[in-house]
C-alpha positions as CSV (number, residue, x, y, z in Angstrom):
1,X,88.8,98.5,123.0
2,X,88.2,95.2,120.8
3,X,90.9,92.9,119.8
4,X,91.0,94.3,116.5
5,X,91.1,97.8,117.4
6,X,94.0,97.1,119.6
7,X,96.2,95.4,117.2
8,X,95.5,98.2,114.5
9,X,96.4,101.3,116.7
10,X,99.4,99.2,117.7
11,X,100.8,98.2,114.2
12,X,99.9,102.2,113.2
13,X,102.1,103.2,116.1
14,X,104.7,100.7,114.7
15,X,104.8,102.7,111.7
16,X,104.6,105.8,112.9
17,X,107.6,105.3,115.2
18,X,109.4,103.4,112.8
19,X,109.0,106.3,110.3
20,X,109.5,109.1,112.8
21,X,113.0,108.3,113.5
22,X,113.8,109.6,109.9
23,X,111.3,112.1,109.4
24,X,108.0,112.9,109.9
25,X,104.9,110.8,108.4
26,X,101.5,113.0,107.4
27,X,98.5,110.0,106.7
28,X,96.2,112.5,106.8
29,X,96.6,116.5,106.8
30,X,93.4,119.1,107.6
31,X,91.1,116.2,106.1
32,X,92.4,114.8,103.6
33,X,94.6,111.8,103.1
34,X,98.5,112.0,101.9
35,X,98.8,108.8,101.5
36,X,97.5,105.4,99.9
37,X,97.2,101.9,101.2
38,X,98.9,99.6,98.4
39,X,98.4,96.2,97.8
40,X,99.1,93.4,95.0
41,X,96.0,92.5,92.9
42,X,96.5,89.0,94.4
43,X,96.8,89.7,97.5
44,X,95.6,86.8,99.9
45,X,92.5,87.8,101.6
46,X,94.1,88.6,105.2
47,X,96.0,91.2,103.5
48,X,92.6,92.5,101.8
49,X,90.9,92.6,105.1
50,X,94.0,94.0,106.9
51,X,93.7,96.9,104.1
52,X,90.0,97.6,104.7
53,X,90.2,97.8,108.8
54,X,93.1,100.3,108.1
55,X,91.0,102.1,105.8
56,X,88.5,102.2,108.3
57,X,90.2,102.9,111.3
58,X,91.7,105.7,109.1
59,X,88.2,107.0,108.6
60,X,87.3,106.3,111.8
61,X,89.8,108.0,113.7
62,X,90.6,111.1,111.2
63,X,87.2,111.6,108.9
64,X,89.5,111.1,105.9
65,X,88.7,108.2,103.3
66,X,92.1,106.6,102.4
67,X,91.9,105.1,99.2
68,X,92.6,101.1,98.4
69,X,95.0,101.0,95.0
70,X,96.8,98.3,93.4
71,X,99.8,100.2,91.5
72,X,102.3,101.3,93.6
73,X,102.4,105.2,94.2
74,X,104.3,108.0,95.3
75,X,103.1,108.0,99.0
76,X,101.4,104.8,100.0
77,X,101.5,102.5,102.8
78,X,102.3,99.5,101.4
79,X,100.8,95.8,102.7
80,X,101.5,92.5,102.0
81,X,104.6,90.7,99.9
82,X,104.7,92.8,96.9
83,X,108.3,94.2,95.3
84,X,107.7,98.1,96.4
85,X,107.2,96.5,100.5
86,X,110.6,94.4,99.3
87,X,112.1,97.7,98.3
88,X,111.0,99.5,101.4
């Protein structure tokens, strides 16, 4: 498994754990995706890269294309310093 392979299954697990101990979290259900990754417009570019190799492990792992969005929605996964992470 590559270095970043490893680090992304382990911060997915991180959330997953984190989010299991209230309730259950669907990313992605029969194929599609339930959630969104969210990120500020001006975000640096780590957290723009960090956003894509989720998106693609996401893809990779579940054949379901998460989208990228820069407004906050109802069910995202939220990266980087913006005021809905704060808020988390």
């Amino acid at each position: 498994m590559d270095r970043n392979r490893y680090w992304m299954t382990y911060c997915l697990s991180i959330l997953v754990l984190g989010a299991s101990s209230t309730k259950a979290l669907t990313l992605v259900d029969r194929g599609t995706c339930t959630q969104a990754i969210y990120l500020g417009e001006d975000a640096p570019e780590s957290v723009q890269a960090a956003a894509n190799d989720l998106r693609r492990y996401l893809l990779d792992v579940s054949g379901a294309d998460v989208p990228i969005v820069h407004q906050p929605a109802e069910r995202m996964i939220a990266l980087g310093d913006t005021a809905a992470a704060r808020d988390a």
